[in-house]
N, C-alpha and C positions, 0 to 999 in steps of 0.2 A: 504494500500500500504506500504511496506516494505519502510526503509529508504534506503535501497543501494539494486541495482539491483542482482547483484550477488556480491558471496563471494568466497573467496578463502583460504581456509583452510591449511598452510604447516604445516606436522608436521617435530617438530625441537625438539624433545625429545631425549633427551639424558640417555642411558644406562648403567648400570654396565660395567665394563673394559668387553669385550672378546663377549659381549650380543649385537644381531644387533640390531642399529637401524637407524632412521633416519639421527641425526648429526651426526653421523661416515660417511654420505653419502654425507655432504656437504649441507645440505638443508637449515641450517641458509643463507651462502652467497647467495644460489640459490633464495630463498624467499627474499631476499634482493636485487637482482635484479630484479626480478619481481614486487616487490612493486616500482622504479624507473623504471621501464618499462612502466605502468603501468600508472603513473604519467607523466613522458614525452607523452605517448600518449594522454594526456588529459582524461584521461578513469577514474581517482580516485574522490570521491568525493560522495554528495549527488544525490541519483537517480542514482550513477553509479555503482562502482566496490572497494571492499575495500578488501586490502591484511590482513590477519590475522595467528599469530603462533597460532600456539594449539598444546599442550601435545599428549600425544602414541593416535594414533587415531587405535589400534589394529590390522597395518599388514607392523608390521615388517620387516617380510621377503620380501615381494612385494616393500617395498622403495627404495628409498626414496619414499614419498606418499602426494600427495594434494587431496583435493575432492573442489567442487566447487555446492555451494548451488544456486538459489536453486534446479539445477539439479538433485543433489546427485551423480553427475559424478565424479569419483576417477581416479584417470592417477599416474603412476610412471613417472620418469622423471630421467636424467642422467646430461644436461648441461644447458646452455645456449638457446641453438638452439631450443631442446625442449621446455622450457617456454616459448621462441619465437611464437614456432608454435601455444602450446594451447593460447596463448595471440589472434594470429589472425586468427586462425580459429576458437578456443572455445567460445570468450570473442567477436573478434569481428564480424565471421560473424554468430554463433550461430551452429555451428555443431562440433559435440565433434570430437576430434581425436580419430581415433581407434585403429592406432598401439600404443597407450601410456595408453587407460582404461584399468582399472586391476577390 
């Protein structure tokens, strides 16, 4: 048994001036709310859900980008709202969003 149920992978990779990526999309703050989202819901923790950065996870263009193990389910994402929603439909009732998988 795994020690955390699911994972949440944002990347927060940062590019040469003028080169897309990630942190030019805002995904450090977003993943930064999301891990405090996350935690107010009681959701973090052993046997639960643990936020995690990770480097270029190779699709740039598609970003900003998380994938959530151990699904392997990938979503772009814009605000707030969105990480709301995969928080309580993906995390908590178990069905991935489909307007937001890439």
């Amino acid at each position: 048994m795994s020690y955390y149920h699911q994972h949440l992978f944002f990347c927060v990779n940062q590019r040469d001036e003028g080169v897309s990526c990630c942190a030019n999309l805002g995904a450090q703050a977003l993943r930064d709310y999301a891990k405090s989202r996350i935690k107010e819901l009681g959701l973090s923790g052993e046997g639960k859900v643990r936020i995690n950065m990770a480097g270029c996870l190779g699709r740039c263009d598609e970003g900003p980008v998380l994938v959530v193990y151990p699904e392997e389910t990938w979503y772009t994402y814009l605000d707030k709202e969105d990480i709301d929603e995969i928080i309580e439909q993906h995390i908590q009732q178990g069905k991935p969003v489909e307007r937001l998988r890439i």
